[in-house]
C-alpha positions in Angstrom: -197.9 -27.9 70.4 -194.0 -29.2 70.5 -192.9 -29.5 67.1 -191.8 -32.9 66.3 -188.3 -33.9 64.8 -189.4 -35.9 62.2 -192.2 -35.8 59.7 -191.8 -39.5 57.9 -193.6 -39.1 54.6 -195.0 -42.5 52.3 -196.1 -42.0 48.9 -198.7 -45.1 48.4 -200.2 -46.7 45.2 -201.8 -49.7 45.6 -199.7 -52.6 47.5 -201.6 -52.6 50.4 -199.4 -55.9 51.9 -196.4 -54.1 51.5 -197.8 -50.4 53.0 -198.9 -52.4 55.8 -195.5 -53.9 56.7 -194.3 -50.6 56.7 -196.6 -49.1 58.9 -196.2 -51.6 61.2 -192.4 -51.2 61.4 -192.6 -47.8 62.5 -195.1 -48.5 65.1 -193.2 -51.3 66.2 -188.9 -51.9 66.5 -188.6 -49.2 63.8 -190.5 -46.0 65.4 -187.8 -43.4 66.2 -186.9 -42.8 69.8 -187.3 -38.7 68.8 -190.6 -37.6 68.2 -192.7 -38.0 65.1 -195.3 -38.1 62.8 -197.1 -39.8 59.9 -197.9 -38.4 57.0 -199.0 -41.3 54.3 -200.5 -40.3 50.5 -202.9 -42.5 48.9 -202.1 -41.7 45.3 -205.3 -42.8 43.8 -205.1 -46.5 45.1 -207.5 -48.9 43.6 -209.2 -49.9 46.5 -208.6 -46.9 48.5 -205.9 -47.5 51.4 -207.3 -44.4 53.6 -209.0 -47.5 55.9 -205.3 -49.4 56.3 -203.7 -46.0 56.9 -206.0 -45.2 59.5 -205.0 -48.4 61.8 -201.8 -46.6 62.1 -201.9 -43.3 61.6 -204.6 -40.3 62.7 -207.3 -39.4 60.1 -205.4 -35.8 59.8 -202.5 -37.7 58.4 -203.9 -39.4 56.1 -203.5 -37.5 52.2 -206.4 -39.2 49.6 -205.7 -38.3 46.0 -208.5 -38.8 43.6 -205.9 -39.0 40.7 -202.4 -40.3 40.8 -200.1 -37.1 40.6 -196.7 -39.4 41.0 -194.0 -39.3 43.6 -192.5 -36.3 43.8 -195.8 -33.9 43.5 -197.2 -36.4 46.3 -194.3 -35.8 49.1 -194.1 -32.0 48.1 -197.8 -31.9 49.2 -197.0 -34.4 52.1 -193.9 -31.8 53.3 -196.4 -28.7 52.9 -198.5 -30.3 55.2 -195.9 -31.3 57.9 -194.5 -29.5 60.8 -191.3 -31.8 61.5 -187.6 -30.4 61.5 -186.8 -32.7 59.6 -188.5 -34.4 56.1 -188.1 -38.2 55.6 -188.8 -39.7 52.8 -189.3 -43.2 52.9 -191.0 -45.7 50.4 -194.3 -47.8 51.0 -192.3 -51.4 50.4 -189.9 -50.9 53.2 -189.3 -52.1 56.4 -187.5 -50.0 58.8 -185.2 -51.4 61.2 -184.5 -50.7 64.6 -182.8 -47.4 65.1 -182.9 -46.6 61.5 -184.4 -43.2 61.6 -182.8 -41.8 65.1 -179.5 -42.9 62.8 -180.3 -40.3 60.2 -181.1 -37.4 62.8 -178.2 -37.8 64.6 -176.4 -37.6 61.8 -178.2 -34.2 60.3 -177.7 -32.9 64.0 -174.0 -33.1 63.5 -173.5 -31.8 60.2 -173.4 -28.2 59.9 -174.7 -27.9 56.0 -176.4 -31.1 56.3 -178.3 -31.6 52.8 -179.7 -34.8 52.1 -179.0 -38.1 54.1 -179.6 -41.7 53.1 -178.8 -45.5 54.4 -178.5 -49.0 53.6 -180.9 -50.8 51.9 -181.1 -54.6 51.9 -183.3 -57.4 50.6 -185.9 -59.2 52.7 -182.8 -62.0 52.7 -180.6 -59.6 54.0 -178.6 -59.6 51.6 -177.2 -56.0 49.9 -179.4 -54.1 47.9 -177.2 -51.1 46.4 -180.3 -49.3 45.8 -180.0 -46.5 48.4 -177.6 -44.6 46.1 -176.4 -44.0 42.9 -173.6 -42.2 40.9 -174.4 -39.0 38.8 -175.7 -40.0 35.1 -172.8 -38.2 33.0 -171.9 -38.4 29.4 -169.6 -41.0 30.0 -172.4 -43.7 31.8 -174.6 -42.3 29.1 -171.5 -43.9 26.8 -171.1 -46.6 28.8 -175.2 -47.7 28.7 -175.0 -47.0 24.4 -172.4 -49.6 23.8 -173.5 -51.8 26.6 -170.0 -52.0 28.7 -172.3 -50.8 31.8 -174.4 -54.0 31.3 -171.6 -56.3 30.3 -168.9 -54.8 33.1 -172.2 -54.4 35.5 -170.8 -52.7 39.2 -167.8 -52.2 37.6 -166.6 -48.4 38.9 -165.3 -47.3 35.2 -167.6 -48.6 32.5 -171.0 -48.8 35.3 -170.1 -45.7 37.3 -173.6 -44.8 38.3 -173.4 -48.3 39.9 -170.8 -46.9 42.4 -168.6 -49.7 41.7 -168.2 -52.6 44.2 -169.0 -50.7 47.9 -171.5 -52.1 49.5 -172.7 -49.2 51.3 -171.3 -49.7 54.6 -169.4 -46.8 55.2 -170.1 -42.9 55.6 -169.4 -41.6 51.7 -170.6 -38.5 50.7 -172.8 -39.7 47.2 -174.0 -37.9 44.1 -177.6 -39.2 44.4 -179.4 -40.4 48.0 -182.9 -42.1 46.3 -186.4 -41.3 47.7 -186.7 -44.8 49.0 -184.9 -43.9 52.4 -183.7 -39.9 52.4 -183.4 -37.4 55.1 -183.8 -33.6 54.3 -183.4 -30.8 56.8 -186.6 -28.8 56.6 -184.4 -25.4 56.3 -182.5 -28.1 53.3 -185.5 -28.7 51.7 -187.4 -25.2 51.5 -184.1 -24.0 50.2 -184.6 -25.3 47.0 -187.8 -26.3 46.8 -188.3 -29.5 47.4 -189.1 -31.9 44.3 -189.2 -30.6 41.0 -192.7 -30.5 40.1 -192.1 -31.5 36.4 -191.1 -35.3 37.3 -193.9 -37.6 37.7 -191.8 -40.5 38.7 -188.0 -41.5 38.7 -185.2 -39.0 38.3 -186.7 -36.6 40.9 -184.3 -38.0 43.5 -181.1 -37.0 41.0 -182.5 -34.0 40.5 -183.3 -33.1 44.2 -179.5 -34.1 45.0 -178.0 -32.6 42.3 -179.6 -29.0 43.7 -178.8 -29.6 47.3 -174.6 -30.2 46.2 -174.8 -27.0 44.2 -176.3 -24.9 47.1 -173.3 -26.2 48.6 -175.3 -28.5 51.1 -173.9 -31.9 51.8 -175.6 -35.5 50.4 -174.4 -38.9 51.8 -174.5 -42.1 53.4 -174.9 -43.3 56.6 -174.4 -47.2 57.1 -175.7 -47.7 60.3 -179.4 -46.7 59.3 -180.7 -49.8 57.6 -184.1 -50.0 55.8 -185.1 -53.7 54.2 -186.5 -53.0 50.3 -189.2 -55.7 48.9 -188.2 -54.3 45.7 -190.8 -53.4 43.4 -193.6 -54.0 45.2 -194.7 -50.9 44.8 -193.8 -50.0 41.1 -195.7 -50.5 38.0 -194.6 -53.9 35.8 -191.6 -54.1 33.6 -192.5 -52.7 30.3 -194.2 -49.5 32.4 -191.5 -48.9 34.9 -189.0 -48.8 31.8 -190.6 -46.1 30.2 -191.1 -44.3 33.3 -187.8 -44.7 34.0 -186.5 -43.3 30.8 -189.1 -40.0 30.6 -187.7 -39.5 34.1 -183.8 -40.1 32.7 -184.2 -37.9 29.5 -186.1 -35.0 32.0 -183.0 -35.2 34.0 -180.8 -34.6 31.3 -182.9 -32.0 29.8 -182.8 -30.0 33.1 -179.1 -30.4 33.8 -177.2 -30.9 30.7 -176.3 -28.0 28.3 -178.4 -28.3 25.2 -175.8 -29.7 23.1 -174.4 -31.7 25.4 -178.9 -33.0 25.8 -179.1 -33.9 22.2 -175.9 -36.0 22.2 -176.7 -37.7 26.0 -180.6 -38.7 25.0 -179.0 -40.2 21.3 -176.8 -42.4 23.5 -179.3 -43.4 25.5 -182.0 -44.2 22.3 -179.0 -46.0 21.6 -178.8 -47.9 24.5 -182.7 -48.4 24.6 -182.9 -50.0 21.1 -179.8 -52.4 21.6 -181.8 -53.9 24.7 -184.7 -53.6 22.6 -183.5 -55.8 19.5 -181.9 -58.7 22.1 -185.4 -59.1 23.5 -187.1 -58.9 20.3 -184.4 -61.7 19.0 -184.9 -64.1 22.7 -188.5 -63.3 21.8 -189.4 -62.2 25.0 -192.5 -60.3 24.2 -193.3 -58.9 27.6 -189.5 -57.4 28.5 -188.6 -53.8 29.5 -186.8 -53.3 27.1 -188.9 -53.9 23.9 -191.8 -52.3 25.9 -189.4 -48.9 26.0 -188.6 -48.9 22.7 -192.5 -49.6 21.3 -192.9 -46.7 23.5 -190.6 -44.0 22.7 -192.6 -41.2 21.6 -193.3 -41.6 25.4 -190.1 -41.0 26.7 -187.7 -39.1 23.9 -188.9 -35.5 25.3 -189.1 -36.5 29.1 -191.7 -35.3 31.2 -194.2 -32.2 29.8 -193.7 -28.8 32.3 -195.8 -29.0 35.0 -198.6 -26.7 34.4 -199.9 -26.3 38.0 -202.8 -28.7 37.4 -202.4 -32.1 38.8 -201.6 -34.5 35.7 -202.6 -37.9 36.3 -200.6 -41.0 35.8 -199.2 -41.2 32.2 -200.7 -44.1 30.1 -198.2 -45.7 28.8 
C-alpha cells in the first residue's frame, strides 16, 4: 500500500453542522491534489457523529471516544494511527479552500528543517481572522494583559505583542506559535518531539508544540497562500468555559516553560489581569461574561492542567 502524503486529522465535539462543512470541503474544491487520508475523532459527541463521519470518510477512519480526552490527547491518538508523511491538523469548524493543503506540502517539501507550517485563516465574510498565529506569551504580554494596555492598545505590536501587531498574515513570516486550527507537521517533525504534550487538555498545546519544534531547531511559519475559512467557535465550549479553559491551558504553559520564579511572578500578572476583567463585568453586570466566569472559577485554573497520568481524564467540569 503507497503511503499517502497527508494524513488530515479533525478532533470533533459536537457541532455536527459545522463537521459536516468541513468534510465536505475536503471532498469537494478543498481535497488535496497529493494523496490522502481521513482520520476524524469523535470526542465523546452527544449524539454520536460516527454516522456523519462515515458519509465521508471509511469506517477505519473513524476514532469514537466514549469520554472526551481534549484536543491534544485526541490528535496524538489520531497521528498514532496514521500512515501519512505528513500530519495535518485541522479544526472541525473550517472550511478549506481550494489548494489550501497542496499549499502547505509544497511548502514542507522545500524546507530542509521544516517544523511546523500554518496559513491564513478568514471569516465566513472573508474578512481576516488573525487566528492562524500568535506571538510567544512572555513576561512582558503577561505585563501588558495585568494592566490592561494589551486590551486597551489591542493589535498594537508593543503593548499586544502576542497579537503580532497589525500583519494580516499575507506574507511568508516565520511565527512563534502556528495554532491547531490549520498546522502542518512533518511526520519525522512530529515524532521528534512527541507530538502534543499529553498534560494539556485544551488550549496552549499549540504554544507548547511550537515552542519545542524552534528549540530542536526546526522551523515554524506562515504560508499565505493556503487559506482555511474559520466559523469561529463553533466548535468550542461557551464563554465563561472556554475562559477557564483557556487560562488552565495559559498557566500550564507557563508552568512548563518559564523558570519557577519567573512562573510565580507570570501567573500573578495574569490573576491580575483575570480579576480586572472580572470586576468590569461584575460592575456592567453582565452576569454570563468570561471574565467573571474565570474569576468564580480560579481554583480551576491557578495550577493549570494536573500531569497526565496515562489514564484518559475526561473533560474538566468547570
Amino acid at each position: 500500500m503507497t503511503q499517502p502524503d497527508v494524513s488530515i486529522l479533525i478532533v470533533a465535539y459536537n457541532a455536527a453542522e459545522s463537521l459536516s462543512d468541513c468534510l465536505e470541503s475536503l471532498a469537494g474544491s478543498g481535497k488535496p491534489v497529493s494523496s490522502s487520508e481521513i482520520i476524524v475523532v469523535d470526542n465523546a459527541s452527544e449524539p454520536s457523529l460516527v454516522g456523519l463521519i462515515e458519509r465521508y470518510v471509511g469506517r477505519s477512519q473513524v476514532i469514537r471516544l466514549d469520554e472526551n480526552i481534549g484536543f491534544g490527547r485526541a490528535c496524538n491518538l489520531a497521528a498514532s494511527r496514521s500512515t501519512g508523511r505528513n500530519i495535518l491538523l485541522l479544526n472541525p469548524d473550517t472550511i478549506a479552500h481550494s489548494g489550501a493543503i497542496d499549499t502547505l506540502l509544497t511548502a514542507v517539501r522545500e524546507v530542509e528543517n521544516a517544523g511546523m507550517v500554518g496559513g491564513r485563516t478568514v471569516t465566513p465574510s472573508g474578512d481576516h481572522d488573525p487566528r492562524s498565529c500568535w506571538g510567544e506569551p512572555t513576561m512582558w504580554s503577561q505585563l501588558c494583559f495585568a494592566t490592561g494596555l494589551s486590551r486597551l492598545l489591542k493589535g498594537n505590536s508593543v503593548f499586544d505583542p502576542e497579537s503580532l501587531g497589525d500583519w494580516k498574515r499575507d506574507t511568508v513570516r516565520d511565527v512563534p506559535v502556528v495554532t491547531g486550527c490549520l498546522a502542518l507537521v512533518p511526520r519525522n517533525a512530529w515524532s521528534a518531539v512527541g507530538g502534543f504534550d499529553m498534560d494539556y487538555f485544551m488550549y496552549g498545546e499549540d504554544a507548547d508544540l511550537s515552542k519545542r519544534l524552534r528549540r530542536s531547531g526546526l522551523r515554524v511559519w506562515i504560508e499565505p497562500g493556503s487559506v482555511v475559512t474559520h466559523v469561529v467557535g463553533a466548535s468550542s465550549p461557551n464563554s465563561g468555559a472556554k475562559t477557564t479553559l483557556l487560562l488552565a491551558g495559559r498557566v500550564t504553559y507557563l508552568r512548563k516553560n518559564f523558570s519557577v520564579k519567573e512562573f510565580h511572578v507570570a501567573r500573578m500578572l495574569l490573576t491580575v489581569g483575570v480579576a480586572w476583567r472580572a470586576l468590569g463585568a461584575g460592575l456592567l453586570r453582565r452576569r454570563d461574561a468570561g471574565w467573571l466566569v474565570a474569576w468564580r472559577q480560579r481554583r480551576q485554573w491557578l495550577n493549570g492542567y494536573p500531569p497526565y497520568n496515562g489514564v484518559d481524564q475526561s473533560v474538566p467540569h468547570f
